[in-house]
DRENDRENPA-608219 format. One record per residue (C-alpha): residue number from 1; residue in one letter; chain; x, y, z. Coordinates in steps of 0.001 Angstrom, whole numbers, plus 500000, padded with zeros to 6 digits. Each point is the difference from the previous one (the first is absolute). Example, Ala and Ser with C-alpha at 12.3 -4.5 7.8 and 13.67 -1.06 7.14 Angstrom:
{1, "A", "A", {512300, 495500, 507800}},
{2, "S", "A", {501370, 503440, 499340}},
***
This chain:
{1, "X", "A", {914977, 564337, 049600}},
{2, "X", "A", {500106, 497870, 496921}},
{3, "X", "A", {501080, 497068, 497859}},
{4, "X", "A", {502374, 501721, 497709}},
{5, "X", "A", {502722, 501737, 502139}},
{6, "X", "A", {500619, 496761, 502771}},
{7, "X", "A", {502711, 498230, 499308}},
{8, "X", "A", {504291, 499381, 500279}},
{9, "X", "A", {501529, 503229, 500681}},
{10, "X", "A", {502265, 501434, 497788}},
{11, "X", "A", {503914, 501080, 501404}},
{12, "X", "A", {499383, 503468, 498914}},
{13, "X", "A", {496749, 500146, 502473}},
{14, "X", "A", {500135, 502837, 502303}},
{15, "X", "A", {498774, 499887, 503385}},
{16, "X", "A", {496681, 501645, 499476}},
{17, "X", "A", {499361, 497413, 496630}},
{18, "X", "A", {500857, 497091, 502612}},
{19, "X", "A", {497214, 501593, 502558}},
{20, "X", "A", {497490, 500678, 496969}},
{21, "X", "A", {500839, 496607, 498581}},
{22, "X", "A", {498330, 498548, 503506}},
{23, "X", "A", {496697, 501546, 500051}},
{24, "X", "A", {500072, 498885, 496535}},
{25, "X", "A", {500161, 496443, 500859}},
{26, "X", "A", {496464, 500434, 501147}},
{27, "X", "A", {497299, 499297, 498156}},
{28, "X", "A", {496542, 499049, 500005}},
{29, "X", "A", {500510, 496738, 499800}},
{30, "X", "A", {502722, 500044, 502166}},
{31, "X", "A", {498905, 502179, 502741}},
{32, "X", "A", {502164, 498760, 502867}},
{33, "X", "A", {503485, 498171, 499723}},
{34, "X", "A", {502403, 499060, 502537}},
{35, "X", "A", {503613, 501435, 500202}},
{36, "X", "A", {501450, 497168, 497797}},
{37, "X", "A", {497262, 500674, 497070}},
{38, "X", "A", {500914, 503493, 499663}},
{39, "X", "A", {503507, 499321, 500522}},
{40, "X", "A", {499946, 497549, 496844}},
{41, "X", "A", {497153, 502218, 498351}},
{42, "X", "A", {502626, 502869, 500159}},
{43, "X", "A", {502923, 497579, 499737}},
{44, "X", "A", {501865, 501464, 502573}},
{45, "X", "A", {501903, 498051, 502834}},
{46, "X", "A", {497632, 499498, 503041}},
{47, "X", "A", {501963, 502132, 502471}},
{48, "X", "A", {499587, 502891, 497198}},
{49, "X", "A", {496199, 499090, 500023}},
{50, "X", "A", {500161, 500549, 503497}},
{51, "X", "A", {501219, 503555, 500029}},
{52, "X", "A", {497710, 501109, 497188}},
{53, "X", "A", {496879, 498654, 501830}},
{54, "X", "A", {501047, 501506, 502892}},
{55, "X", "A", {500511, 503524, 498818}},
{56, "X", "A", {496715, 499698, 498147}},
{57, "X", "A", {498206, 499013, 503352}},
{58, "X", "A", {501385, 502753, 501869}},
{59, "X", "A", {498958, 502354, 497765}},
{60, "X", "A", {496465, 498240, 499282}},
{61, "X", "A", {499863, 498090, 496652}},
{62, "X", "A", {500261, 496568, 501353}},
{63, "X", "A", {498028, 498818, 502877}},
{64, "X", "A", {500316, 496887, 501798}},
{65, "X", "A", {497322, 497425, 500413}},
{66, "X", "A", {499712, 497584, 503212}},
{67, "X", "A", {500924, 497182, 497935}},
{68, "X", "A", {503173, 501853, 498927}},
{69, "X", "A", {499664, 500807, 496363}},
{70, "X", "A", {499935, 503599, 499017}},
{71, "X", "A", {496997, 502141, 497608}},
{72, "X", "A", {500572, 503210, 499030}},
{73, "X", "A", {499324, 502702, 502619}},
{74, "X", "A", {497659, 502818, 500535}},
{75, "X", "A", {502518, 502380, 499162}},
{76, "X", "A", {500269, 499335, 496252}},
{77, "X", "A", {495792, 500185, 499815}},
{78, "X", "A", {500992, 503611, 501233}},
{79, "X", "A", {502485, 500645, 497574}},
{80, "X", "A", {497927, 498541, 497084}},
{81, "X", "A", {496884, 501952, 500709}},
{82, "X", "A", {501632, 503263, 499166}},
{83, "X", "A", {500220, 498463, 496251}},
{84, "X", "A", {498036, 502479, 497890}},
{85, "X", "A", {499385, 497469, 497974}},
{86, "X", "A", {498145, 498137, 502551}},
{87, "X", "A", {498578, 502059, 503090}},
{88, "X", "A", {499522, 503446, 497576}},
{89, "X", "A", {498081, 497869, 497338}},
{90, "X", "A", {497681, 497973, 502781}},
{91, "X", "A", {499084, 502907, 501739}},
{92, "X", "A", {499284, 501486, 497086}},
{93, "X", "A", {498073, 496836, 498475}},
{94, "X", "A", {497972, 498688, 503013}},
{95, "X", "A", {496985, 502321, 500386}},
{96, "X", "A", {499271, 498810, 495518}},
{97, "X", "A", {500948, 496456, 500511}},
{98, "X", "A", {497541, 499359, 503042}},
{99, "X", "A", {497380, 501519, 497986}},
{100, "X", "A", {500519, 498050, 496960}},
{101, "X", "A", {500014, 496742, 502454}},
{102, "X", "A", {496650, 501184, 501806}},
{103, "X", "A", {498839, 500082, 496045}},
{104, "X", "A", {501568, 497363, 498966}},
{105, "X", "A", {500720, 497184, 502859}},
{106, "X", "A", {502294, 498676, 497939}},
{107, "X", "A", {504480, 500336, 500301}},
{108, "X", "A", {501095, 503192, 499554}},
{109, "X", "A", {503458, 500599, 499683}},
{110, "X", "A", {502529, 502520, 499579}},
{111, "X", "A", {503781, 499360, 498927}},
{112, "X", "A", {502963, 501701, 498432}},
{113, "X", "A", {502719, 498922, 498058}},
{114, "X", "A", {503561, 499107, 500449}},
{115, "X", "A", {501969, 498999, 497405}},
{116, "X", "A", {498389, 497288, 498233}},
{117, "X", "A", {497910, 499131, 503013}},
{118, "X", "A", {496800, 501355, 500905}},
{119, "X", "A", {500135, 500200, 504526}},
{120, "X", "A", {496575, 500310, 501401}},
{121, "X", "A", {499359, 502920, 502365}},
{122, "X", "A", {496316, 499145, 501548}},
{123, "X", "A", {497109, 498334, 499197}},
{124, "X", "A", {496385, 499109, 501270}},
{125, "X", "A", {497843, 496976, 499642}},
{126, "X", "A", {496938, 498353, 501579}},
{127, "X", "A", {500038, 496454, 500931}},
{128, "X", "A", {497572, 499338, 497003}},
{129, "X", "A", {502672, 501397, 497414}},
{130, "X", "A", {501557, 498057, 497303}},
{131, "X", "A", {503575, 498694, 501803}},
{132, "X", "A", {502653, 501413, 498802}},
{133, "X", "A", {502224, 499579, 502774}},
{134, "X", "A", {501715, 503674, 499568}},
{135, "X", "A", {502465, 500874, 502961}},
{136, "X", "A", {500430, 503548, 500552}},
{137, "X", "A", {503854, 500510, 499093}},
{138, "X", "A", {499953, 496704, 497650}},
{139, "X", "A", {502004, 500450, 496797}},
{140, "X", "A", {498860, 498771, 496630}},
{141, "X", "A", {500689, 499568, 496198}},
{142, "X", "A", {498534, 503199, 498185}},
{143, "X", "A", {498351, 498509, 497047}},
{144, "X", "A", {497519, 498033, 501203}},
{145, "X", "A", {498278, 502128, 502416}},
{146, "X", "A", {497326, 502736, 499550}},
{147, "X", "A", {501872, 502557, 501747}},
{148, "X", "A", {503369, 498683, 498986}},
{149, "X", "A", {499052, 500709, 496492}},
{150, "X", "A", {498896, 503308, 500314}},
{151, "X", "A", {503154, 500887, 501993}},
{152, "X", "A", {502008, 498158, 496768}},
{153, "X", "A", {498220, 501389, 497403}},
{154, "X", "A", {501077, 503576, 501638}},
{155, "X", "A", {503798, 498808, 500827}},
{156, "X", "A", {503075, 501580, 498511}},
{157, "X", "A", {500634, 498074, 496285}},
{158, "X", "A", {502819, 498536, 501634}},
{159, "X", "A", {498294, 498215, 502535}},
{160, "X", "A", {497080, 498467, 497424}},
{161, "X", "A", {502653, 499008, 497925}},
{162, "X", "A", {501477, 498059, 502701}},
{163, "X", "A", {496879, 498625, 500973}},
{164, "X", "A", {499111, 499044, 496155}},
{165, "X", "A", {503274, 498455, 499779}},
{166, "X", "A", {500011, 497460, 503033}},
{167, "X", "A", {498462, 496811, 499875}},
{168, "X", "A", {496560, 500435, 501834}},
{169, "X", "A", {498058, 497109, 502092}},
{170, "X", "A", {496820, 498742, 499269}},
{171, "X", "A", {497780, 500329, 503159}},
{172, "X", "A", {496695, 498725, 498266}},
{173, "X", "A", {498993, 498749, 496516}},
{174, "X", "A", {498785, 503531, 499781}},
{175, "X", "A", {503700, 502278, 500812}},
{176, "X", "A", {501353, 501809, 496918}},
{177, "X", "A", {503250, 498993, 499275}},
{178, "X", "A", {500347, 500770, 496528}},
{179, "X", "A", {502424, 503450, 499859}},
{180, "X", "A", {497903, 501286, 497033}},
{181, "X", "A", {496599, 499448, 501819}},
{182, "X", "A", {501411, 502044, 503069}},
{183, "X", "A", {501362, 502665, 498021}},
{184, "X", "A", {496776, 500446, 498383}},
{185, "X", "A", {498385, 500066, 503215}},
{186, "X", "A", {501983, 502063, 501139}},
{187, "X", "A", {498736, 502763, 497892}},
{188, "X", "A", {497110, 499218, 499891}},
{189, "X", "A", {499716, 500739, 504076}},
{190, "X", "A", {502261, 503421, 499046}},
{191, "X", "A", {496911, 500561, 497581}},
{192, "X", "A", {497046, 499328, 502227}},
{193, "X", "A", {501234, 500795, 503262}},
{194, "X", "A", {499555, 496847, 502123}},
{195, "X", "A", {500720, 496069, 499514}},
{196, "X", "A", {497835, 497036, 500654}},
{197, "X", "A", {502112, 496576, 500602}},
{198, "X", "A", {497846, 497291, 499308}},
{199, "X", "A", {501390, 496833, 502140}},
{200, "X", "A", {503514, 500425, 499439}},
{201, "X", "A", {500656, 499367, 503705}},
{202, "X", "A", {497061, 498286, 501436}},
{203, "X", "A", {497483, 497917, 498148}},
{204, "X", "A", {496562, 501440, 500679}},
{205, "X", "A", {501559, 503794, 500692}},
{206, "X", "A", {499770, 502972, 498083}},
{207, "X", "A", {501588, 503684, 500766}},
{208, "X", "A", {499142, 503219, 499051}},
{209, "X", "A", {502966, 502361, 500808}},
{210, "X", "A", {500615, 503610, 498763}},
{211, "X", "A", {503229, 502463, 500826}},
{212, "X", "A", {500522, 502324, 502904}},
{213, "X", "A", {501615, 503356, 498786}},
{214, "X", "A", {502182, 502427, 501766}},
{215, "X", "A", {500440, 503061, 497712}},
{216, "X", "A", {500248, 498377, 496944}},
{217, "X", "A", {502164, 496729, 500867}},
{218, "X", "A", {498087, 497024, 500586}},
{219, "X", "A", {501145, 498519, 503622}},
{220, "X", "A", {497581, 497213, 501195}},
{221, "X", "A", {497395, 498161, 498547}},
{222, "X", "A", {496062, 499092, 501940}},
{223, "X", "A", {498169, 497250, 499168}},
{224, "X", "A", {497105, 497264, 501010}},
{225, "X", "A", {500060, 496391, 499324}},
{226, "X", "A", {496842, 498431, 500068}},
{227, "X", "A", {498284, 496375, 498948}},
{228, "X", "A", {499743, 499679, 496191}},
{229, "X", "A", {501527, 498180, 496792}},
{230, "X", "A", {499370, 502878, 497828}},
{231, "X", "A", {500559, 503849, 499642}},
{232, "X", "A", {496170, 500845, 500714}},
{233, "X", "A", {500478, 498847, 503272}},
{234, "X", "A", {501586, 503431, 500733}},
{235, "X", "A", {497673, 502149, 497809}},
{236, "X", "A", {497930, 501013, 502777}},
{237, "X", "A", {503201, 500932, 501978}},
{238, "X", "A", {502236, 501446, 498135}},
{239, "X", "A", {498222, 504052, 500099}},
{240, "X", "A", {500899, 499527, 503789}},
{241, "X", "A", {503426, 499199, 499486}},
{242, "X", "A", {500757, 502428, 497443}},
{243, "X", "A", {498333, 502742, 502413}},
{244, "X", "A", {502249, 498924, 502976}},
{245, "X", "A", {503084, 499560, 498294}},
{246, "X", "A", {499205, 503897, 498955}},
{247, "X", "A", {499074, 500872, 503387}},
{248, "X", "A", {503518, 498693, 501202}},
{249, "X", "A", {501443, 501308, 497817}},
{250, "X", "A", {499064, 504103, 500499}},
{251, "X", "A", {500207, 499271, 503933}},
{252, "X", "A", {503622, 498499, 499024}},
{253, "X", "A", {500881, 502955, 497439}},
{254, "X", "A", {498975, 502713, 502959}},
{255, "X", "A", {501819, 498456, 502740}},
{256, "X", "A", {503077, 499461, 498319}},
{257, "X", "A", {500176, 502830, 497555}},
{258, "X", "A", {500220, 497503, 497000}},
{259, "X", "A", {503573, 499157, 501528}},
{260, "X", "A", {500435, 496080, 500290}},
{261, "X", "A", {502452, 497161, 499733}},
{262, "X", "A", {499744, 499688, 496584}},
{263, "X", "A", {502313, 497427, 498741}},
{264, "X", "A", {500512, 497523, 503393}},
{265, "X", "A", {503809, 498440, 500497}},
{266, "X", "A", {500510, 496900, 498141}},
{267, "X", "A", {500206, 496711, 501931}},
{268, "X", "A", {501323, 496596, 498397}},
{269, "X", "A", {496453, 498613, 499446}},
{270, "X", "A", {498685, 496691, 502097}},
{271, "X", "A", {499925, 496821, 498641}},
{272, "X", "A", {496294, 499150, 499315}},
{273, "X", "A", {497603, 500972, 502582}},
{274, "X", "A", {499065, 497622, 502881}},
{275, "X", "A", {496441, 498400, 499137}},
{276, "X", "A", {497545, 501886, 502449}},
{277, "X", "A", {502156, 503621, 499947}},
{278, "X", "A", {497726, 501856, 497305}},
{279, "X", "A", {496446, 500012, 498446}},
{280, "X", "A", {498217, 500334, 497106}},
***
């Protein structure tokens, strides 16, 4: 579910795009809607709307709440969780990312990217952690974000150039915004193997965040966000999340063979994030 793909329907719209175009209406911000909001979200006439929820309910996407308005059912959970992507790389992840937060008791967070938008997988963090407010499945701007820039900085050319190109939002005083500076640090984190973001996100947070390898492609990125201004607020950390991201990595490369996704589909990007969707 998502921002980008909700909207008027096109003529040309098949009958599947008209079903996908439902569930797509959802969002996190926008977790339940009545028939009339996702017949005008759609833009579809509200006896259509009708029909589409229905065969979604029967088969389980949409469920029904007491007060009428429909979330998205149990059934697409199902569906989703046979993402590679996203079940494969947790299972995979978990057993290194609870043991950097038993050493760490600070936000630890996996994501991958897609597109131009880094979409969080999972994440730990102790009620004494810096907030961050990261939502597991929350979307966000690559460049700005520890593990965002190690997954950029490892993109196809196509995509940084994309990325370079487009105007980019200033979360803090402290976000890089400058083209040039990114590129450069860029390769620098293609150089040393892991990126720090110094509160580019959230004032007071800084991330240490190094790849996750399958084979030889680079298809996830781990990191840790802790309290700090500066980059030696991660020194201590950053052995540990260097050794993790390995260890995923050679459980990842076993399991799978070294075969992976390795260039996901390309969406029509969001809009700028939601405040509260993404982290540090």
């Amino acid at each position: 579910m998502g921002d980008a793909g909700a909207g008027p329907l096109t003529p040309s719209r098949t009958s599947g795009g008209k079903l996908l175009a439902v569930l797509d209406a959802f969002t996190r911000e926008r977790s339940a809607l009545t028939l009339s909001e996702i017949a005008r979200a759609v833009g579809v006439p509200l006896s259509t709307a009708h029909r589409l929820v229905g065969e979604l309910r029967r088969w389980g996407g949409l469920e029904r709440d007491l007060d009428g308005r429909f979330r998205i059912g149990l059934r697409v959970w199902e569906i989703g969780a046979l993402a590679p992507r996203g079940l494969g790389l947790r299972e995979a992840a978990l057993p290194f990312m609870e043991d950097l937060y038993e050493v760490t008791h600070q936000n630890v967070q996996l994501a991958v990217r897609e597109d131009v938008e880094v979409v969080f997988v999972e994440r730990f963090a102790s009620r004494s952690a810096v907030n961050v407010l990261t939502q597991v499945g929350g979307r966000f701007a690559l460049a700005p974000t520890g593990v965002g820039q190690v997954l950029l900085a490892h993109a196809p050319v196509e995509v940084q150039e994309r990325v370079l190109a487009a105007p980019m939002r200033k979360y803090t005083p402290h976000t890089i915004t400058d083209p040039r500076h990114l590129r450069r640090l860029l390769a620098d984190i293609r150089r040393t193997g892991f990126a720090i973001s110094e509160q580019q996100v959230t004032p007071g947070g800084v991330s240490v965040a190094a790849p996750i390898l399958s084979g030889d492609a680079v298809v996830a990125a781990l990191s840790v966000v802790v309290p700090g201004t500066t980059a030696a607020a991660v020194r201590s950390v950053t052995p540990s999340v260097l050794a993790a991201a390995r260890g995923i990595s050679r459980v990842l490369t076993q399991s799978t063979g070294g075969g992976w996704p390795l260039e996901p589909p390309t969406v029509t990007p969001s809009p700028d994030p939601l405040p509260g969707r993404t982290s540090a």
